[in-house]
C-alpha positions as CSV (number, residue, x, y, z in Angstrom):
1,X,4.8,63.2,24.3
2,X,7.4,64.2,21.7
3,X,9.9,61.9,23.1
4,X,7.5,58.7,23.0
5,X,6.8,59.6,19.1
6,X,10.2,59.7,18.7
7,X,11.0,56.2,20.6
8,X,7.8,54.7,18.6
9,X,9.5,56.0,15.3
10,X,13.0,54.5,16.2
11,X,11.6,51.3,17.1
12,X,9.7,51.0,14.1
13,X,12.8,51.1,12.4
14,X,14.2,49.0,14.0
15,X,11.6,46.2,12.8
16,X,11.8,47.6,9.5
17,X,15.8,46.8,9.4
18,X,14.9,43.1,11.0
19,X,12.1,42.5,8.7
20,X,14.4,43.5,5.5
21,X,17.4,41.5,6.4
22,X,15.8,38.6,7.7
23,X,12.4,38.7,5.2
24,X,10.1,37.0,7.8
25,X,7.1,35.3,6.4
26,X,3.7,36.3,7.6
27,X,2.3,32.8,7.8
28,X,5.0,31.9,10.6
29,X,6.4,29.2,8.4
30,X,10.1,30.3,9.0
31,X,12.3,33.0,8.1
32,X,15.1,33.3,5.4
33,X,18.8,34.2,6.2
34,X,20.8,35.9,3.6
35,X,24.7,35.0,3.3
36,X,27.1,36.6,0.8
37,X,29.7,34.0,0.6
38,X,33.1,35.2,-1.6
39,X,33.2,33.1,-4.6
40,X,35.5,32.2,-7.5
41,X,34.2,30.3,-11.3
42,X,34.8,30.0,-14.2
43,X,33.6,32.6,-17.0
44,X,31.9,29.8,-18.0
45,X,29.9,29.0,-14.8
46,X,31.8,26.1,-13.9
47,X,34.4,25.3,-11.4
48,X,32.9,27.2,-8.6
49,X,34.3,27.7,-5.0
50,X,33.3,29.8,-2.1
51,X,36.6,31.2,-0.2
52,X,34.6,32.5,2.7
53,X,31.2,31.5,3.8
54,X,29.7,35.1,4.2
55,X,31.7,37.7,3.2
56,X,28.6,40.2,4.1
57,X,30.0,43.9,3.6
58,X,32.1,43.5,0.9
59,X,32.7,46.9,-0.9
60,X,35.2,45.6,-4.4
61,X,37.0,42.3,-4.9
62,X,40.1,42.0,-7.2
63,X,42.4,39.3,-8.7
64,X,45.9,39.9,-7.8
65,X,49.3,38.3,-7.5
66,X,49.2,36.8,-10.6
67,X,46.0,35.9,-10.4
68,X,46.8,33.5,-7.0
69,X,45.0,36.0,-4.6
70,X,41.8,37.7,-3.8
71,X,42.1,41.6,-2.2
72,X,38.6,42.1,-0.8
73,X,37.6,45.5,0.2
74,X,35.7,45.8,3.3
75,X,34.3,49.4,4.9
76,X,37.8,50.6,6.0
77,X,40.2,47.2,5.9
78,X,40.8,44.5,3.4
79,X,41.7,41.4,2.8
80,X,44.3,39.3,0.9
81,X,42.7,35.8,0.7
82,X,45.2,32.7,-0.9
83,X,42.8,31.0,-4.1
84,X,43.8,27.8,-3.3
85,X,44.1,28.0,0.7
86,X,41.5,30.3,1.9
87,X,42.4,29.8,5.0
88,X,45.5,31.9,4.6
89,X,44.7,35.3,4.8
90,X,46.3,38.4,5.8
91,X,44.0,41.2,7.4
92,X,45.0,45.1,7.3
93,X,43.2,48.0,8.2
94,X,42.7,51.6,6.8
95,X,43.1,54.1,9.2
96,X,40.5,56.0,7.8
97,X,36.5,56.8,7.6
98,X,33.7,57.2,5.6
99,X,35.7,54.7,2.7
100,X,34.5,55.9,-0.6
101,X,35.3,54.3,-4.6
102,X,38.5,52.3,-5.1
103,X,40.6,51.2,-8.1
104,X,43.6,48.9,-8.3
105,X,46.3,50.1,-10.6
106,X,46.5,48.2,-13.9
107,X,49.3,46.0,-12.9
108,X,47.4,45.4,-9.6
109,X,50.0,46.6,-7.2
110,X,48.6,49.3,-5.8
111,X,45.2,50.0,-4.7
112,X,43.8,53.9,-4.4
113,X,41.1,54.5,-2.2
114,X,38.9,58.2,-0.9
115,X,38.4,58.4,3.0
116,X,38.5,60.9,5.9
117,X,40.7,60.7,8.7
118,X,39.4,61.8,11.6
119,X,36.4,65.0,11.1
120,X,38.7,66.0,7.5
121,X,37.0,66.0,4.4
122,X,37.8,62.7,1.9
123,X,41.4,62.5,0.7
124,X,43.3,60.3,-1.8
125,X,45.4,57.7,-0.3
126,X,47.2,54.7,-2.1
127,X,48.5,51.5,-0.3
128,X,50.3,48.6,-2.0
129,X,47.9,45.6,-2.4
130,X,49.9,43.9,0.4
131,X,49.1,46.2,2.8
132,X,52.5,48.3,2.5
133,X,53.5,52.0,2.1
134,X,50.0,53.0,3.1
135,X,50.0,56.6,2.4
136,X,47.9,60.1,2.3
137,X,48.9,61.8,-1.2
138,X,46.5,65.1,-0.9
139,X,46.0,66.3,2.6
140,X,43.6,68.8,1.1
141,X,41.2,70.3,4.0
142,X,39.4,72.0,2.2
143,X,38.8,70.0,-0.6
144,X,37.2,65.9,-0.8
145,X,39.0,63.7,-3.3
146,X,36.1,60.8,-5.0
147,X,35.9,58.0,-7.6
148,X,39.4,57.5,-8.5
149,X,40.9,55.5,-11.3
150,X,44.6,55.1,-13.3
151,X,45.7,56.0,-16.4
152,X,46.7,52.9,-18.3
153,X,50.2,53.3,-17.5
154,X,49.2,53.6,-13.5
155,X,51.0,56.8,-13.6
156,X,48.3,58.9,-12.6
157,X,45.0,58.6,-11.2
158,X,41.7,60.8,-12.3
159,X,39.2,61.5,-10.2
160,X,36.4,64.0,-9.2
161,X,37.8,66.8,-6.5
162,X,34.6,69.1,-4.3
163,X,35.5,72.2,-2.6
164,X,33.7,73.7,0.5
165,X,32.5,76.3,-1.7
166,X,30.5,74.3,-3.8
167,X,32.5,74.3,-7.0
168,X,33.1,70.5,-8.3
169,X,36.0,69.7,-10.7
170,X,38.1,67.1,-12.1
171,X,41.5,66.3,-11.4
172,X,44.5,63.9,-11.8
173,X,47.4,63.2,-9.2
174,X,50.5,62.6,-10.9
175,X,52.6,60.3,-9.2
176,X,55.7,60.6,-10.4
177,X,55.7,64.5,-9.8
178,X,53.5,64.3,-6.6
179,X,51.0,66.5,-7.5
180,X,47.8,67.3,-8.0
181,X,46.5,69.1,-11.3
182,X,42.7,70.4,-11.9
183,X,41.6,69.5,-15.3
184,X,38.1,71.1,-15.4
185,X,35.9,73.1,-13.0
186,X,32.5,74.3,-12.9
187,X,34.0,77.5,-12.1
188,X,36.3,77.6,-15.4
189,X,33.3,76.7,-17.9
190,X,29.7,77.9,-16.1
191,X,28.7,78.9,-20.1
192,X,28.7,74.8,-20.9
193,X,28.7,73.1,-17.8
194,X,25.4,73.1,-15.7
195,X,26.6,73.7,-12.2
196,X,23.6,71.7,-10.8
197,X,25.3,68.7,-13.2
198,X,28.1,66.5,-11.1
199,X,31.3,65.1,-12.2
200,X,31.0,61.2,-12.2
201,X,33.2,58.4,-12.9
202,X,35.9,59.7,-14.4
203,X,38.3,57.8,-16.4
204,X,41.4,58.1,-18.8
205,X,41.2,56.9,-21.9
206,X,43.8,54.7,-24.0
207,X,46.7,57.5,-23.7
208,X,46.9,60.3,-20.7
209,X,45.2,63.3,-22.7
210,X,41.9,61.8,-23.0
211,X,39.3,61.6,-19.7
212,X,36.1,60.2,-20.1
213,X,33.2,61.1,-17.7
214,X,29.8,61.5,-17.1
215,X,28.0,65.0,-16.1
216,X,24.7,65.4,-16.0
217,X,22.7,63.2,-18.4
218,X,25.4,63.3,-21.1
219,X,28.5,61.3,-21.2
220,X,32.0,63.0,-22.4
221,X,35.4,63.3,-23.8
222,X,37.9,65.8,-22.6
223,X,40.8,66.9,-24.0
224,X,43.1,67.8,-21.5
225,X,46.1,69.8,-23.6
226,X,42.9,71.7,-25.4
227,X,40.2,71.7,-22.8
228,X,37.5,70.7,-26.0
229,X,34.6,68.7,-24.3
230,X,33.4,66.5,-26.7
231,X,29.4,64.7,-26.1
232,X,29.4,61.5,-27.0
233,X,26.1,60.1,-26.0
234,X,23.6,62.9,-25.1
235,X,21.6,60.1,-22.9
236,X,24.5,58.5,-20.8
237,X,24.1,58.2,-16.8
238,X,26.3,56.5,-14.4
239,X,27.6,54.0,-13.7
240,X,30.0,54.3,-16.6
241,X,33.1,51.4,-16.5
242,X,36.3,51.5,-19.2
243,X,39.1,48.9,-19.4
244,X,42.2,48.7,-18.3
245,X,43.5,49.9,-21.9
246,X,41.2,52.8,-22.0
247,X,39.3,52.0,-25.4
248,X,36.3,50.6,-24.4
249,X,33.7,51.6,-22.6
250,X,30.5,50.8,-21.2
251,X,27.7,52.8,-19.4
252,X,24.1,53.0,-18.7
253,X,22.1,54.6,-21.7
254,X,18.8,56.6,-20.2
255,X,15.4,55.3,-21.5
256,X,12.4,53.4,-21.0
257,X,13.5,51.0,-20.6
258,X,16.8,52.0,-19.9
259,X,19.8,49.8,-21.8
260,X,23.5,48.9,-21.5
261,X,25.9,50.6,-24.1
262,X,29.2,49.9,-24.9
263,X,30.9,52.0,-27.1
264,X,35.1,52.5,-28.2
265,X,36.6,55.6,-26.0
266,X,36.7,57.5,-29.4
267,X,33.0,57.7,-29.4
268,X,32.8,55.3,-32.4
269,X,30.9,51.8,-32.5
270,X,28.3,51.9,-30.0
271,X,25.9,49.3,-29.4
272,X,23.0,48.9,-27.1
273,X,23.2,45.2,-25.9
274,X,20.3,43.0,-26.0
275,X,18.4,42.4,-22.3
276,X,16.7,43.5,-19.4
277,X,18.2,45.9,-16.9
278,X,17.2,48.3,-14.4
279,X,18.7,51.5,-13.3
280,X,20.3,49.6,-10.0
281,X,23.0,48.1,-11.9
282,X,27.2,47.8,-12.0
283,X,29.5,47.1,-14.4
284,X,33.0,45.7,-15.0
285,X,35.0,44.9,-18.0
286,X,37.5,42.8,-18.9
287,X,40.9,44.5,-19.6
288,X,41.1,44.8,-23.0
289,X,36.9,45.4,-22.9
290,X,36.4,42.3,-24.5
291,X,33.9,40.7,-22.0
292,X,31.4,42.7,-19.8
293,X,30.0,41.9,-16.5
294,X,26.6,42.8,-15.3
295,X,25.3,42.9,-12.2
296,X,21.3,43.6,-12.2
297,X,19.3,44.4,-9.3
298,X,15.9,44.2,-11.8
299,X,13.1,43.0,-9.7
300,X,16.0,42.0,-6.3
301,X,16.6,38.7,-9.0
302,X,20.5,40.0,-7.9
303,X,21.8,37.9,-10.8
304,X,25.3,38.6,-12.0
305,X,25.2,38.3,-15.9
306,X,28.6,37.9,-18.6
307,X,28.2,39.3,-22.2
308,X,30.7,39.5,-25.0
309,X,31.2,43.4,-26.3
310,X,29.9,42.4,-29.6
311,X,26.2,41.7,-27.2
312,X,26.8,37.9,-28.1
313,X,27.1,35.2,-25.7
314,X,25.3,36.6,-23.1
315,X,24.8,33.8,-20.2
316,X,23.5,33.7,-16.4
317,X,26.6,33.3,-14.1
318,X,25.6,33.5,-10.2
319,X,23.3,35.5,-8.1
320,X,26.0,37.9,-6.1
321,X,27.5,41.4,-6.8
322,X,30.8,42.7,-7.2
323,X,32.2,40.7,-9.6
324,X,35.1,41.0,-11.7
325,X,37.4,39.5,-13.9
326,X,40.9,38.1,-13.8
327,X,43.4,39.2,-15.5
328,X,43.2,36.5,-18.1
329,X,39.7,36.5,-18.3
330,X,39.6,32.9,-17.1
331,X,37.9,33.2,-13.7
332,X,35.6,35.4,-12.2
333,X,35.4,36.5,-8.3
334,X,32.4,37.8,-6.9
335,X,30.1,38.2,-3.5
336,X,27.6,35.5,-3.9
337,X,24.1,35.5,-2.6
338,X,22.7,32.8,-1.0
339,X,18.5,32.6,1.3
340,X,18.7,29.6,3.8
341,X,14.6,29.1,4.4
342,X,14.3,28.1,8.5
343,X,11.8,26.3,9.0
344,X,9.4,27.4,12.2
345,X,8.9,24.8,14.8
């Protein structure tokens, strides 16, 4: 009797998963199919091309090679699609599992991604954005590597380190000394840091003795020479995103509702932006944290909005997620979002 319950649960399920994806209509007038194409416009909204017709799974999308190519992240391989052939792209695998964040280095030559080979825990690997010099920089066993990101001189990367024991931290790999240095643990500060309170998103800020990060409901500053932890919004939550040159920042600001903030890395200048947003949202700025774009599930709308720091200019660009910017601002890549109604016989 046990084992039919369970059957009847696992193919209810099922129906559940078909019924989401494929949002059949209960008047049997048709169904909707959902296609993610990989798309390129103008900040402006114009000028738009799709570069693959469903580009369902994509995990991040970045400009590189000038700005002539597209590496698209998929679950443990990527893709380095040609702008202006599409048709030309190279495919290369990860030989890892359970992919987690990724960042590209500011110059966009090297791409660091968290994974597991095998049953290990997550380590940090780098590969070049062609696909070359793929390689493990931890091989920690007994520690998972998450959420990495450079330092504006793609020197080092930051990025949140968990031990078997429980104890979270934050560290930084140096790359030109291969190694890894912890930067703050739970275990070094229980008087001020709530142990139940995660590490997230951790950045650098505009020089290498700065990191920025979220932890618990506050967001921070850290002072790495010193150690001084510095609050500078008392109501930040992730996601938190800062630009390529470390001084701005922007983050989701807890209320009802909640907002967008953006504020300089210093903790000066902050400013709630105008607009609704939900707590299912991402961000990416521009590399000098000019120009801010927001991708709001509110209400499944999956709209992908662009919004000068300053909160003016805000404009509707695409339904679609992962967008980001090119390096000179111009163009914007993103997965698009498309429901094709089929119409019952």
């Amino acid at each position: 009797m046990k084992t039919i319950h369970k059957l009847l649960i696992l193919a209810l399920g099922v129906v559940l998963l078909i019924l989401i994806h494929c949002d059949f209509s209960t008047d049997t007038e048709g169904w909707v199919e959902e296609k993610y194409p990989l798309r390129i416009m103008d900040v402006n909204g114009e000028n738009a091309k799709t570069l693959i017709e469903d580009g369902f799974g994509t995990a991040a999308l970045y400009f590189v090679a000038n700005d002539e190519k597209i590496l698209a992240l998929w679950l443990n391989s990527f893709s380095l699609i040609d702008i202006d052939s599409a048709a030309d792209r190279q495919n290369y695998s990860l030989p890892i599992q359970r992919p987690g964040l990724a960042a590209l280095s500011p110059d966009g030559s090297l791409l660091a991604i968290t994974g597991a080979e095998g049953d290990n825990v997550s380590d940090l690997y780098i590969v070049g954005f062609d696909g070359s010099n793929f390689r493990n920089l931890t091989h920690s066993p007994d520690v998972a590597e998450s959420q990495p990101s450079f330092s504006v001189d793609g020197k080092k990367i930051v990025l949140t380190t968990s031990a078997k024991t429980g104890d979270q931290s934050i560290s930084y790999y140096d790359l030109e000394k291969d190694t890894l240095i912890q930067i703050l643990s739970h275990a070094d500060d229980p008087a001020t840091l709530n142990p139940d309170y995660y590490f997230w998103y951790p950045y650098f800020g505009p020089d290498d003795h700065t990191i920025l990060f979220i932890a618990g409901e506050s967001l921070y500053s850290l002072n790495i020479s010193t150690k001084i932890q510095t609050v500078l919004d008392p109501k930040a939550m992730y996601p938190l995103c800062v630009s390529d040159d470390g001084r701005k920042l922007v983050y989701l600001k807890r209320g009802d509702p909640p907002a967008v903030a953006i504020m300089d890395a210093d903790g000066s200048g902050m400013l709630e932006l105008d607009g609704d947003v939900s707590y299912s949202c991402e961000f990416h700025l521009s590399k000098d944290g000019r120009k801010i774009l927001i991708y709001n599930r509110h209400y499944d709308e999956k709209m992908i909005y662009i919004v000068n720091s300053d909160g003016t200019g805000r404009k509707r660009l695409a339904r679609g997620a992962n967008a980001s910017f090119s390096s000179d601002e111009a163009r914007v890549v993103f997965s698009g979002y498309t429901a094709i109604v089929h119409k019952s016989e």
